[in-house]
Structures are given as structure tokens and as C-alpha cells.
ZASELUM-987178 format. One record per residue (C-alpha): residue number from 1; x, y, z. Coordinates in steps of 0.02 Angstrom, whole numbers, plus 50000, padded with zeros to 5 digits. Layout:
REM ZASELUM-987178
- NUM; X; Y; Z
...
END
This chain:
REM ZASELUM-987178
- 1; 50000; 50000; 50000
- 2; 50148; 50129; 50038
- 3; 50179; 50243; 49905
- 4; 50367; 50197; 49802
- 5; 50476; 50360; 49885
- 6; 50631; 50426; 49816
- 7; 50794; 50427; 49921
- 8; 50748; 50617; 49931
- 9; 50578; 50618; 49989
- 10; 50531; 50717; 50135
- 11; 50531; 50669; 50314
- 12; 50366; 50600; 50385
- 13; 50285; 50551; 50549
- 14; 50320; 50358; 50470
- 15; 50341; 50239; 50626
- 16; 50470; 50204; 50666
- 17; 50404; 50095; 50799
- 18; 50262; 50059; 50680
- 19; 50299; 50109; 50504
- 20; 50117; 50116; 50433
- 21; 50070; 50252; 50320
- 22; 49920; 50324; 50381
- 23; 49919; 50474; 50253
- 24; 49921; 50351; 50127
- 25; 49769; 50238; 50211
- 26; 49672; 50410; 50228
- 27; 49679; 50477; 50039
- 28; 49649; 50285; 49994
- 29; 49488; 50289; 49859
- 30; 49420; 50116; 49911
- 31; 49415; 50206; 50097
- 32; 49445; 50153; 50286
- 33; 49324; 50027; 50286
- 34; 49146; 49959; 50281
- 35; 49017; 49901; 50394
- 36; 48880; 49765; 50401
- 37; 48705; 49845; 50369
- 38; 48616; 49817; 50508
- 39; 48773; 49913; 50594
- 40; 48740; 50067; 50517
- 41; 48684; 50191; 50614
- 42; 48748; 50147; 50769
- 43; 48794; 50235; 50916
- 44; 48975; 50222; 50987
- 45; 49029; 50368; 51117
- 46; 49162; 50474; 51103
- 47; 49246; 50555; 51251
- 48; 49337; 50699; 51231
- 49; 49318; 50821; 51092
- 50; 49503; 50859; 51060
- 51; 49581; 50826; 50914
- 52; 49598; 50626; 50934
- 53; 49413; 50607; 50985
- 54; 49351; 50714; 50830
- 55; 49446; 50632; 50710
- 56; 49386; 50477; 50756
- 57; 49214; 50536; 50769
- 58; 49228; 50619; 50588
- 59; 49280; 50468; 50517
- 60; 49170; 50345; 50606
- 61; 49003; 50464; 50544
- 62; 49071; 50454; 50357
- 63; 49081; 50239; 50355
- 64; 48889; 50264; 50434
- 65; 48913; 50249; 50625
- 66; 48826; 50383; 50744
- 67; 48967; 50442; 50865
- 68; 48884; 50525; 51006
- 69; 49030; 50648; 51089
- 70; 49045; 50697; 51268
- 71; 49162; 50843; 51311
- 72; 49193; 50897; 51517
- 73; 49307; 51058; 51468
- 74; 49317; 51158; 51303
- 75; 49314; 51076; 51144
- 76; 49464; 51047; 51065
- 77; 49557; 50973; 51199
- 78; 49757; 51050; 51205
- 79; 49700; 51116; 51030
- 80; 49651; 51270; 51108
- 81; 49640; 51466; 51035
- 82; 49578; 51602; 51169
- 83; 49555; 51763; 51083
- 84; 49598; 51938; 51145
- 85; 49460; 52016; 51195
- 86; 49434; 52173; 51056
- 87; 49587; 52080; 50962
- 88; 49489; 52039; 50780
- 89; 49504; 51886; 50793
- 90; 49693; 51872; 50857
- 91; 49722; 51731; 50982
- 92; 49843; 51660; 51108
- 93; 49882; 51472; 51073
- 94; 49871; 51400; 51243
- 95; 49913; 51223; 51200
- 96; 49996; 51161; 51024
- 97; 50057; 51306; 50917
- 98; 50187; 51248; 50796
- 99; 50163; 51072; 50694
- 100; 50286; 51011; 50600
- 101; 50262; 50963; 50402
- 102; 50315; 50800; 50430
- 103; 50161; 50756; 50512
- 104; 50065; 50733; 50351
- 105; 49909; 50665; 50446
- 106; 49863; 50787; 50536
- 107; 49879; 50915; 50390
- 108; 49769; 50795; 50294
- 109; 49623; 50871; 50389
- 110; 49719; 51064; 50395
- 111; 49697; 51062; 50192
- 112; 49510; 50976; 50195
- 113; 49454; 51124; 50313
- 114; 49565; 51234; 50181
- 115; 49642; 51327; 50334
- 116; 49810; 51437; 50301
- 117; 49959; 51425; 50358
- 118; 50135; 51515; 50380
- 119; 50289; 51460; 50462
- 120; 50311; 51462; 50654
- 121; 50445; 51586; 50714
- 122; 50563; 51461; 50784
- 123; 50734; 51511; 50830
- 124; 50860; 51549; 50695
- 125; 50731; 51516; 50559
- 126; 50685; 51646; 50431
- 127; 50491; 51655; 50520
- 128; 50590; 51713; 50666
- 129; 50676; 51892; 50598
- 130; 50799; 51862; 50731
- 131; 50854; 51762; 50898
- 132; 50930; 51823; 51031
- 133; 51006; 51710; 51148
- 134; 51049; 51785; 51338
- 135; 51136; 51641; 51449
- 136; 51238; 51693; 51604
- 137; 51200; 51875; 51570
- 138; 51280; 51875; 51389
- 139; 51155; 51937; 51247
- 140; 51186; 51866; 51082
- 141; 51095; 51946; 50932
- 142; 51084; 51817; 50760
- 143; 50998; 51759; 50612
- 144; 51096; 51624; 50583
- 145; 51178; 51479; 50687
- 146; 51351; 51560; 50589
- 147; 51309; 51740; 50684
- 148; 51355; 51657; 50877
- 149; 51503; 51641; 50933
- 150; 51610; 51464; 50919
- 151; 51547; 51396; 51054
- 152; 51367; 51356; 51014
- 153; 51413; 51287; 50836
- 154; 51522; 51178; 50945
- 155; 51369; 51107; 51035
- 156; 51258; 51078; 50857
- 157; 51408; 51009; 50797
- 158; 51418; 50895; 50947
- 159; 51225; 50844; 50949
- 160; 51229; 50768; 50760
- 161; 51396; 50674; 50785
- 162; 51313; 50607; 50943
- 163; 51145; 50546; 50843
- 164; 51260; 50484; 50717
- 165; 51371; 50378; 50813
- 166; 51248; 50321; 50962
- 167; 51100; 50286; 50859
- 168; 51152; 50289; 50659
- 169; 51044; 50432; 50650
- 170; 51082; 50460; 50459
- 171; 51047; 50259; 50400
- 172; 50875; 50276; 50500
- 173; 50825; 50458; 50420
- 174; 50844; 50379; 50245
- 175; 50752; 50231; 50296
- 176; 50609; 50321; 50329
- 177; 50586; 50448; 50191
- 178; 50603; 50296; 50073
- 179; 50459; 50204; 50153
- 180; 50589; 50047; 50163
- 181; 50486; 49960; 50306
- 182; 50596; 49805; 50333
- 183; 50780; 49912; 50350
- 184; 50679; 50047; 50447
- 185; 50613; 49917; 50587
- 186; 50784; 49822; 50580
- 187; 50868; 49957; 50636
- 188; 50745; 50052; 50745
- 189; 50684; 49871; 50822
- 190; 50882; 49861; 50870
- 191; 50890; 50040; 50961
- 192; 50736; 49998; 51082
- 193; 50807; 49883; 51189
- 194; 50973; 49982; 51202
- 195; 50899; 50166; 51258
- 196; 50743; 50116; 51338
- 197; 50822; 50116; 51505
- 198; 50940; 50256; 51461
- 199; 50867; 50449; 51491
- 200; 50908; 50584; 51356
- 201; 51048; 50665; 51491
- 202; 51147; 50511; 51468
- 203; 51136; 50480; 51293
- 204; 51219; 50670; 51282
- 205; 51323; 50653; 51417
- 206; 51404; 50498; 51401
- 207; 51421; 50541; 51186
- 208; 51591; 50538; 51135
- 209; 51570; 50714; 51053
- 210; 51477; 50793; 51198
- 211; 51610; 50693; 51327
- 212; 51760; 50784; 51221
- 213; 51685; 50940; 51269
- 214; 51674; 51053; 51423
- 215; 51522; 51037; 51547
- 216; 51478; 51221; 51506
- 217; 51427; 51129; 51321
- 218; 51298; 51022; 51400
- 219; 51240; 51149; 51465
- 220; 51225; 51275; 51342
- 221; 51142; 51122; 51234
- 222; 51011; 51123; 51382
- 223; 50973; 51299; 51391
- 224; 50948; 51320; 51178
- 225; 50950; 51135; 51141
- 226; 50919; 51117; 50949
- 227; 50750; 51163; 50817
- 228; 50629; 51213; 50946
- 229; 50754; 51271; 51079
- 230; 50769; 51229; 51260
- 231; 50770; 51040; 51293
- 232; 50839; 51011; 51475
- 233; 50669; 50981; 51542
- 234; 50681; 50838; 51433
- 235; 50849; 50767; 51518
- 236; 50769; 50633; 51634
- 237; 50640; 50580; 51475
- 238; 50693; 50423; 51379
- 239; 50822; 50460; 51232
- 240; 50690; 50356; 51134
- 241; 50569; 50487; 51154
- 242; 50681; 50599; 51101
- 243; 50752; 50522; 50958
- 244; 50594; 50498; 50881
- 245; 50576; 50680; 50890
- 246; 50732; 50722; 50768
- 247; 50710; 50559; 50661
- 248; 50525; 50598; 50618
- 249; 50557; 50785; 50611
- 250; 50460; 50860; 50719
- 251; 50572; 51000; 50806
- 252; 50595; 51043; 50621
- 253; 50509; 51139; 50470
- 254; 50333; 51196; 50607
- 255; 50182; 51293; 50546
- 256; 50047; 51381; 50629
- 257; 49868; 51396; 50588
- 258; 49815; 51566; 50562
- 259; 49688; 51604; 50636
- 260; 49699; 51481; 50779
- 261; 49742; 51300; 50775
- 262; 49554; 51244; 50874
- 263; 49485; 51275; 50693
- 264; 49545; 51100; 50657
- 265; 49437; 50992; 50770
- 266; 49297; 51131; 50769
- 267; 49321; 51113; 50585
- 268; 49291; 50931; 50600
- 269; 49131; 50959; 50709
- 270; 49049; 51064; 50562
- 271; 49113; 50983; 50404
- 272; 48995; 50899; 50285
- 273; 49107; 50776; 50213
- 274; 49094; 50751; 50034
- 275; 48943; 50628; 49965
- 276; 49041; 50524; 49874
- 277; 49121; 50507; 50069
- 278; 48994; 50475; 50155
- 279; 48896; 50319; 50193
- 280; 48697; 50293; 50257
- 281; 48714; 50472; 50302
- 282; 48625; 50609; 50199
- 283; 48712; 50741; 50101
- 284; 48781; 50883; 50212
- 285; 48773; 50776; 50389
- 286; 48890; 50833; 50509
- 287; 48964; 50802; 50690
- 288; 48888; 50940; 50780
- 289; 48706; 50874; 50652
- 290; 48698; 50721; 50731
- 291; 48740; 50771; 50904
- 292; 48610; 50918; 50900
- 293; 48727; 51040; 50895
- 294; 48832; 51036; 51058
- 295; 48922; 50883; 51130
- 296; 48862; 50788; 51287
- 297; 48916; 50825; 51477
- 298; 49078; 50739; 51538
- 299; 49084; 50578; 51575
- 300; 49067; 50512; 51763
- 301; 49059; 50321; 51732
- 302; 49079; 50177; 51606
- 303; 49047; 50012; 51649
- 304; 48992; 49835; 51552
- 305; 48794; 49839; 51536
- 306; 48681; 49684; 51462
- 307; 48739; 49592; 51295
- 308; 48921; 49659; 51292
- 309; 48866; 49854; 51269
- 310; 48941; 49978; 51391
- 311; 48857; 50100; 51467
- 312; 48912; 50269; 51488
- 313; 48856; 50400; 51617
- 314; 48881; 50580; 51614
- 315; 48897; 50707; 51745
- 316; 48719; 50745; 51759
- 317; 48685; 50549; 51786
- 318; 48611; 50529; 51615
- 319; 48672; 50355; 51571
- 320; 48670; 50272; 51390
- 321; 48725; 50115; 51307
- 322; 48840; 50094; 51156
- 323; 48906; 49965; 51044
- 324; 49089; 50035; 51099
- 325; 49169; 50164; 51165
- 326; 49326; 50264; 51145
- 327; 49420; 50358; 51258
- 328; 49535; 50515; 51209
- 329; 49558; 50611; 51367
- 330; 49734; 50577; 51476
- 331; 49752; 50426; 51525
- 332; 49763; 50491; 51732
- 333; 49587; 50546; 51707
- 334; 49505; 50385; 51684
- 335; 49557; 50345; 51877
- 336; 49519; 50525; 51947
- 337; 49379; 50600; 51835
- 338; 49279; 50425; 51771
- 339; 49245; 50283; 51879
- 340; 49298; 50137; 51754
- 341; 49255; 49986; 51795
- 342; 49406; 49900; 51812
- 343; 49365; 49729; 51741
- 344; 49363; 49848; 51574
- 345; 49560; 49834; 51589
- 346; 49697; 49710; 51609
- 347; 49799; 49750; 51764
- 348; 49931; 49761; 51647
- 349; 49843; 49895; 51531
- 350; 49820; 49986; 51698
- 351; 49967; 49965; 51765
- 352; 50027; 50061; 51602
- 353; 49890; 50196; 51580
- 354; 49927; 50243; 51784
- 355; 50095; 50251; 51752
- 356; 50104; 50373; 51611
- 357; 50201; 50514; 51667
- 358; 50151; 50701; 51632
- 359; 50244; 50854; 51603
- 360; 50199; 51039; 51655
- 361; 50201; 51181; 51539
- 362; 50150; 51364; 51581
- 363; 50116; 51502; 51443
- 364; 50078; 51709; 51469
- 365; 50031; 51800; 51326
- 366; 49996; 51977; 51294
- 367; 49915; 52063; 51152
- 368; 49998; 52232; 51097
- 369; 49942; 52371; 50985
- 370; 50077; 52319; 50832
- 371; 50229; 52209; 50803
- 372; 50324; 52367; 50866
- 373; 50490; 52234; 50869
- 374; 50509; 52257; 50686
- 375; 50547; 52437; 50723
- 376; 50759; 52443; 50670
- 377; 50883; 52519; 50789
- 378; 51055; 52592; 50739
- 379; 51149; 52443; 50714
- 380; 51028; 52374; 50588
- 381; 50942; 52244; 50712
- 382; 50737; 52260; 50765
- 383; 50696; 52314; 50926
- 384; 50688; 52128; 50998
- 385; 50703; 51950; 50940
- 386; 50631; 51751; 50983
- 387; 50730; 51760; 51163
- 388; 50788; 51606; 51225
- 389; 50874; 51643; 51401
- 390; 50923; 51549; 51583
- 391; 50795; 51686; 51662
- 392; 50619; 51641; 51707
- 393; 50551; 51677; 51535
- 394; 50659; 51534; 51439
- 395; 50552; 51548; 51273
- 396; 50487; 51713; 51214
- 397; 50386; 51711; 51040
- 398; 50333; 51872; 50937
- 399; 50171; 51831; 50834
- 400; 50175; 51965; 50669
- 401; 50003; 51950; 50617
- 402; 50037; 52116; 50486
- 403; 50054; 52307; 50508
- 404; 49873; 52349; 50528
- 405; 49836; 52201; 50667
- 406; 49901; 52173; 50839
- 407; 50047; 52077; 50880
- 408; 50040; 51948; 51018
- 409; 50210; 51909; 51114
- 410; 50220; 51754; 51201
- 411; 50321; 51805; 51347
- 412; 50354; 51652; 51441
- 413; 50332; 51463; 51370
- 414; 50432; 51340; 51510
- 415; 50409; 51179; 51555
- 416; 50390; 51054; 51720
- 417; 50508; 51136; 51861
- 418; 50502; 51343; 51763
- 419; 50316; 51286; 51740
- 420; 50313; 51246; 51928
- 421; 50388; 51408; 51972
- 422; 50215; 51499; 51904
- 423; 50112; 51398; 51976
- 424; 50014; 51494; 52106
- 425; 50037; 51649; 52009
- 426; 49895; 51724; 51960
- 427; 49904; 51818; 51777
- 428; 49957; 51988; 51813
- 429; 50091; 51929; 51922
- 430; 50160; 51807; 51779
- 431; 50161; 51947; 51662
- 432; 50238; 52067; 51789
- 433; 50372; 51928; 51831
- 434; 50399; 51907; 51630
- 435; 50424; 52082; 51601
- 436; 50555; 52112; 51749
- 437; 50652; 51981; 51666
- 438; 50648; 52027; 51476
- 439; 50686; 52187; 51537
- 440; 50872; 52127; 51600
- 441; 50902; 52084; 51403
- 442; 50790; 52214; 51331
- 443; 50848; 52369; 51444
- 444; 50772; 52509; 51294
- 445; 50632; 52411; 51258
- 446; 50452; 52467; 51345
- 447; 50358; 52333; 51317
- 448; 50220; 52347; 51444
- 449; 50179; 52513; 51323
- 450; 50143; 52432; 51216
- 451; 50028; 52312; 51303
- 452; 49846; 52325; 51261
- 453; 49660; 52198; 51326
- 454; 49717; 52104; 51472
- 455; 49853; 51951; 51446
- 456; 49803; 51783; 51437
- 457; 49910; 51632; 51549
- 458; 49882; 51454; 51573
- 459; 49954; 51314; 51686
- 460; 49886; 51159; 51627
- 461; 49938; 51042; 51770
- 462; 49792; 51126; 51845
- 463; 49665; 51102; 51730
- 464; 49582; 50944; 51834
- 465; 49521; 50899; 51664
- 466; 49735; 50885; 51608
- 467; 49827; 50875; 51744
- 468; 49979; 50894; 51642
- 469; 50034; 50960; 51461
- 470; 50077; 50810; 51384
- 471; 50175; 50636; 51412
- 472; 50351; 50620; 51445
- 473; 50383; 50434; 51447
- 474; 50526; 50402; 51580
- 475; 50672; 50274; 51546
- 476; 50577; 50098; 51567
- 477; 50418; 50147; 51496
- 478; 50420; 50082; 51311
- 479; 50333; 49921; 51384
- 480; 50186; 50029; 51451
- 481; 50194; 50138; 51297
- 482; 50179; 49983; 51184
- 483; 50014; 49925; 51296
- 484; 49921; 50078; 51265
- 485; 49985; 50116; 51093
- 486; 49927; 49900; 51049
- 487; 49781; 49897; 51140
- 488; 49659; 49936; 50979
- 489; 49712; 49764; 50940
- 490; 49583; 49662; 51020
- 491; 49564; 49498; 50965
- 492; 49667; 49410; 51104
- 493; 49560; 49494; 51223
- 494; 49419; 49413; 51344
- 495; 49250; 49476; 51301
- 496; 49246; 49576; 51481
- 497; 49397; 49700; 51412
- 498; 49341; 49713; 51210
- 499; 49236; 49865; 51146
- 500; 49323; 49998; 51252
- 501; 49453; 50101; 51148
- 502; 49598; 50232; 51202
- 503; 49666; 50344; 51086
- 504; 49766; 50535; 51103
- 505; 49934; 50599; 51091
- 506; 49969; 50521; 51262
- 507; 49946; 50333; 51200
- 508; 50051; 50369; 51036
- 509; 50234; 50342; 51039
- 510; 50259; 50515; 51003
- 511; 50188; 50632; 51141
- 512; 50149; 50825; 51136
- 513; 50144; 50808; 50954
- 514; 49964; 50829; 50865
- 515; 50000; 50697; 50735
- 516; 50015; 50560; 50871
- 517; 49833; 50585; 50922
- 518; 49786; 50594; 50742
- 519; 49879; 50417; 50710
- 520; 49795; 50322; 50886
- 521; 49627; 50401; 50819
- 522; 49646; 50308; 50668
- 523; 49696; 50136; 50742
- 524; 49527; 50138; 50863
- 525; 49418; 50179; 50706
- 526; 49489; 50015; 50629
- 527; 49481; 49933; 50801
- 528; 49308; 49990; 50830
- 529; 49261; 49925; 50633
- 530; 49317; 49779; 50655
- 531; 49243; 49755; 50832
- 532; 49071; 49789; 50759
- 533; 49094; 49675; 50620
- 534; 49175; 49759; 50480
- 535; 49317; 49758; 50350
- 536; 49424; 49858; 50266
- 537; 49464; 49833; 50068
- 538; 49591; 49724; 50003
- 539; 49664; 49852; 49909
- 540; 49683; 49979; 50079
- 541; 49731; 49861; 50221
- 542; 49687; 49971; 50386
- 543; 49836; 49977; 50531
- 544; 49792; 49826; 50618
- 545; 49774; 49707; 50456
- 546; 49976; 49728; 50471
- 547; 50018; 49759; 50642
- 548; 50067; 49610; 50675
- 549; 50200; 49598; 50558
- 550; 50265; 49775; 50562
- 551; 50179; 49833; 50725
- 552; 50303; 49880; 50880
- 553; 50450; 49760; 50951
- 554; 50378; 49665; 51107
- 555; 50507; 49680; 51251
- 556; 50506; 49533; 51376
- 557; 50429; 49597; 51523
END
């Protein structure tokens, strides 16, 4: 089914843990699947309206199932755009902001909805203007990696040598852009067992580029890291994690949605798919059609009912039955929000789903009257750049959204202990506490000036319907990971545990990245086809017809 690729072809989400082409399956004229008659029409539940749980929904309604979606919080899950109040439609991204191109499902749906997009000012990328880089009270101004001084092309240098020679880092990259399935898996499927257990800290420290160099390298590497910036929150995360990251990407080539990234699963709530698309359906039906308009109430309880259907209560104690049932909010959540009954899951699967680890992440935002930054001084440079820094800000973004509109400057973006440090902060104080740092880099700049509608700040470790940014799996926990990411495979299941799904960006191999909720939404549609009866086409086998030959390497537990 995968598409022939030339040695040149771009980098895509593609594995490598489970190199199955999902753009291809969805683009696929034959389709995802099809469904017994009498099956059409009926009602599964969806919980959570992010992006995972709409995707599935959207693609369940168009092979002629009724997905009936309950949301506790906002819709669109960590997909989520708050405007500025007055700001014409200018918004803070609270949750994803930049996706990269290689993830070529998730886009699938960007260019349905016909949504625009325009590179994400990352540091030292053209989108950016400039970076400016303040560590240890040094302010370094550059467009290019070649602007800094030796030292920090030192540490790049250092970081690809150190993919190269722990991990063959080139020999995987070109295994992946060509599609080659068997070399990719033979030498990913050799990698697992030797990093599992090893945290990203140690794969750079004990390198033998990074070990040739001085500590103050490591550190530097920490503090501005590489595509995206900063990665020493990531230090204690498995190098696997990581190293999916680089090989699939992601830190690399990012877009934004103008307008607001939420359009996508909001999108997916109002789209009509095409009739051609569409089965038992008539023309023009849509999510938000079938679910009269707004999704159901969070969900307080599922638990097996009569004949093998599951029954689903929400928060107002309305309960209802369903054919199956998939699950998209994190994984913590179905312990502390739902009461799940807990012959639903092996001990092992929840002895995997408890254990998944979150991170924190904290963002303040501030509208201001005009991207005043682009404003040159003497030398030649503008009035500020994308600041990465030791201070209390770490990432600071500049949003141009054109002469006439308001600008929006992320001031602060950190993660777990910087996110911590926020924490009982309320708003104002984060934005007073950002500004008394840029300040220290920025001494001629009055930013607060230029502030105008009150700032917007978030802390999502505590949302109680999050409790945590995203999943940072720890050294050890590629046997849990492979659990969740398997479990749509249900045939070797007793009947008590079949039916209910899991799906999001937490149960994919690659957290805090949009595409690997997009991916696990996919495998529970062809899960919950097949559970109900159905089949995909011979010419478009679905992600389990070949998981088991090119699914995930088992460790021995």
C-alpha cells in the first residue's frame, strides 16, 4: 500500500516503531472501511472532543456509524485558541502552536478544512527575523547559527555526531523517507532495547562528542537545545522519546494555523464531508448534526451493561448504552475523573495507563497594539528577537500578524520545574514577573507600552480535566507505551475487556505532538470497525490488518 519514495523524499511522521502510512490509508479511494448493514447507524461514544476524539468521530460518521461525543472542558482538547478580547480575531495558542510538516496526517484534515498556514517563528529560522540568545547575562543577537560565537556551533556540531554515532541517525532518516519498512524496523527494532532504560541526559552526556567537550557545552545544549530550543526539561525523559523527535522531524520545518489551530477539530465538528464520502448518512450531515449541535456532559462512569454494550454515564447521571466506546482524554483521568470499571482493563493495561508520566508547561501572553519589534535600531537589528534565556522567561515568541493588526508576544513558554515556578501565580503577576526579566536583556525596550486587553496565561497541570501538558515517557516505559499504543488490537482479548478504545497523543509513541493523536485516532476507528463487524478493502489494508508483522518490538517483560 505505501507509496514507492525517492531517496529524497521528505521526512514524515512514518513509525518508526510502527511504520504504517496512515496518510496514505486516509487519501485511499476504496476508503477506511465498511460496515455490516444492520450496523449502520449505530451509536458508539466518544469522550473527549480534542483533536483525537474528533477525528475519530469524523471518520466513524462518514463509514455510517453515529458517534455521540461527550466533552467535560472546552472543545478541542490542548487544541486550544483564546482570543483577545477586542483583538479581531487574534488569539493566544494556549496548548499546540507549531506542527511540523512532517506530520502529514494531521495536515490531511488542515487542507480539507482549507485553513492557512505560515511558518512558526522558531529560533534561527527565517519566520523568526531574529534570535537572541541571553545565557549567564551574555546577549547574543543572530539570524543564523554562523552569527554566535564558536561555542554554540560547537554544541550543534556535537548533537549530530552524537545521533550519528549512538544511534546511526543518518541510516535511520533515509530509511524512513524511502518508506523501506523492513531496513527501517531492523534498525529502529535494534535501538529499543538499548535506550529504553537510558534517559536523554545520558545519551548526551556519556556521547563521545559531547564527553570531548566542556560541561559548560551540555549545558548550553540544555538551555537552547536544537529546532525548537530549550530541551533540559527533557533530560530525565527516555532518549527514545527523544530520538523519535529528530528522526520523524518534528522539532523541524513547524507551521501555525492562522487564525487559531482549534479551527481543526471545530472544523471537524461542522464539516459535511463530501457525498461520494459519506455512507447511510445524507448529504451535508455533520458532527455537531447528529449530536444536536453541542456535545454531551463529561463523562462520570463507564461500565459493562447487558449483551456486551457499555454503558456510559455523564455528569448529570444521564446514562446510555453503546456498541463501543473510545476514550481520548489523559490517561490519569480515567482513575480520577471517570469511575471505570476496572474489569474493562487488564491490570497490565492499567498498570501502564497509571503510570504514564506528565509534564507541566505554563504560557503568558499579551496582546499589543503592533509588532512594534520590527521597528530597526542603529545597528541594523529590530527592537527585539525570539529570546531564548536561563531567566524565568526561557522561550519568548513574537506573533507578526501584519502592520494593521496586533501583535501577540508570548512572553514566557517553560516547562515542568520553570512551569512549577508559576504555579500559584495568578496572571498579572506572571506577566509582571515576565516583564522584569525581559527587561534585563531588553533594557530600551518598553514593552508593557505597548501592552493592550488584558494578557492571557495558562498552567495546565491545573486544569483537573489535564493534569499535565503532555507525556514524557521516563526510561523503562516503552513496555507501558507499547500496551496503550497496541491495545486497539483486540482479538486476544476476553469479552469483559473488548469494545472499550483509548486513543490521544498520550497513548502514541510520540507525545505532545498533534499527529500522534491523529495516528491512535485512526487505529481505534479500525479497532472499533472491526469490533462491530467490519472490514476494510483488500486494496487499503487498515493499521491493524499489518500490525502484527510490522507493528512495535515486544520487550520481555
Amino acid at each position: 500500500m505505501n507509496t514507492l519514495r525517492t531517496p529524497d523524499a521528505p521526512v514524515t511522521v512514518f513509525g518508526p516503531d510502527f511504520p504504517f502510512a496512515f496518510d496514505d490509508w486516509l487519501t485511499h479511494p476504496k476508503g477506511l472501511g465498511d460496515l455490516p448493514a444492520e450496523r449502520l447507524g449505530t451509536e458508539v461514544a466518544i469522550v473527549g472532543a480534542g483533536m483525537a476524539g474528533l477525528v475519530a468521530a469524523y471518520e466513524l460518521m462518514k463509514l455510517g456509524l453515529r458517534p455521540v461525543v461527550y466533552e467535560a472542558s472546552q472543545m478541542g482538547g490542548r487544541l486550544r485558541s483564546q482570543a483577545f478580547e477586542g483583538g479581531r480575531g487574534v488569539v493566544a495558542e494556549l496548548g499546540g502552536m507549531r506542527f511540523p510538516a512532517s506530520g502529514t496526517a494531521f495536515f490531511h484534515y488542515v487542507r480539507q478544512l482549507g485553513l492557512q498556514t505560515r511558518p512558526f517563528p522558531n529560533p534561527l529560522t527565517h519566520a523568526a527575523g531574529c534570535t537572541v540568545i541571553d545565557l549567564e547575562g551574555q546577549t547574543h543577537w543572530a539570524r543564523h547559527l554562523d552569527d554566535l560565537p564558536p561555542l554554540f556551533r560547537e554544541v550543534a556540531e556535537a548533537w549530530a555526531q552524537a545521533l550519528e554515532k549512538g544511534a546511526g541517525f543518518s541510516g535511520l532518516q533515509q530509511a524512513l523517507r524511502e518508506r523501506n519498512v523492513p531496513r527501517l524496523k531492523a534498525l529502529w527494532d535494534r535501538l529499543v532495547p538499548l535506550w529504553d532504560d537510558r534517559t536523554f541526559y545520558d545519551f548526551v552526556a556519556q556521547s563521545e562528542a559531547f564527553a570531548a567537550l566542556s560541561f559548560r557545552h551540555r549545558e548550553v545544549f540544555g538551555q537552547v537545545g536544537f529546532g525548537t530550543g530549550g530541551w533540559d526539561s527533557d533530560f530525565p525523559n527516555s532518549m527514545l522519546e527523544i530520538l523519535r523527535v529528530v528522526l520523524t522531524a518534528c522539532d523541524d520545518n513547524q507551521h501555525l494555523i492562522v487564525g487559531g489551530v482549534q479551527q481543526v477539530p471545530l472544523g471537524l465538528w461542522r464539516h459535511a464531508p463530501a457525498e461520494h464520502g459519506l455512507r447511510h448518512w445524507p448529504a451535508g450531515t455533520t458532527l455537531a448534526w447528529l449530536n444536536a449541535g453541542a456535545p454531551r456532559a463529561g463523562v462520570k462512569a463507564i461500565s459493562r451493561a447487558a449483551e456486551g454494550q457499555l454503558a456510559v454515564t455523564d455528569s448529570w447521571g444521564n446514562t446510555r448504552t453503546y456498541a463501543a466506546v473510545l476514550t481520548t482524554c489523559q490517561s490519569w483521568l480515567l482513575t480520577t475523573q471517570i469511575a471505570v470499571e476496572e474489569s474493562l482493563f487488564s491490570h497490565r493495561h492499567w498498570m501502564a495507563l497509571d503510570r504514564t508520566r506528565y509534564m507541566q508547561s505554563s504560557k503568558t501572553f499579551v496582546m499589543v497594539d503592533r509588532p512594534f519589534w520590527n521597528d530597526l535600531r542603529a545597528n541594523g537589528w529590530p527592537q527585539m528577537g525570539m529570546t531564548l534565556t536561563d531567566r524565568l522567561t526561557r522561550g519568548t515568541y513574537l506573533f507578526d500578524n501584519g502592520p494593521d493588526q496586533p501583535g501577540v508576544i508570548c512572553l514566557s513558554y517553560a516547562w515542568m520545574g520553570d512551569a512549577l515556578k508559576m504555579l500559584p501565580y495568578d496572571t498579572e503577576k506572571r506577566v509582571q514577573l515576565a516583564l522584569a526579566s525581559l527587561r534585563k536583556i531588553y533594557p530600551d525596550v518598553d514593552i508593557a507600552s505597548h501592552i493592550i486587553g488584558d494578557p492571557i496565561s495558562i498552567s495546565w497541570e491545573a486544569d483537573p480535566h489535564f493534569l499535565g501538558a503532555f507525556k514524557g515517557a521516563l526510561p523503562g516505559h516503552y513496555r507501558y507505551n507499547y500496551r496503550m499504543y497496541s491495545h486497539f488490537m483486540q482479538a486476544g482479548f476476553p469479552e469483559a475487556e473488548r469494545g472499550i478504545f483509548i486513543a490521544g497523543d498520550d497513548v502514541s509513541f510520540t507525545p505532545a505532538w498533534v499527529e500522534g493523536a491523529v495516528q491512535t485516532a485512526l487505529n481505534a476507528v479500525w479497532g472499533i470497525v472491526h469490533h462491530l463487524g467490519g472490514r476494510t478493502h483488500p486494496d487499503n489494508p487498515g493499521p491493524g490488518d499489518v500490525f502484527n508483522d510490522i507493528g512495535p518490538v515486544a520487550l520481555p517483560d
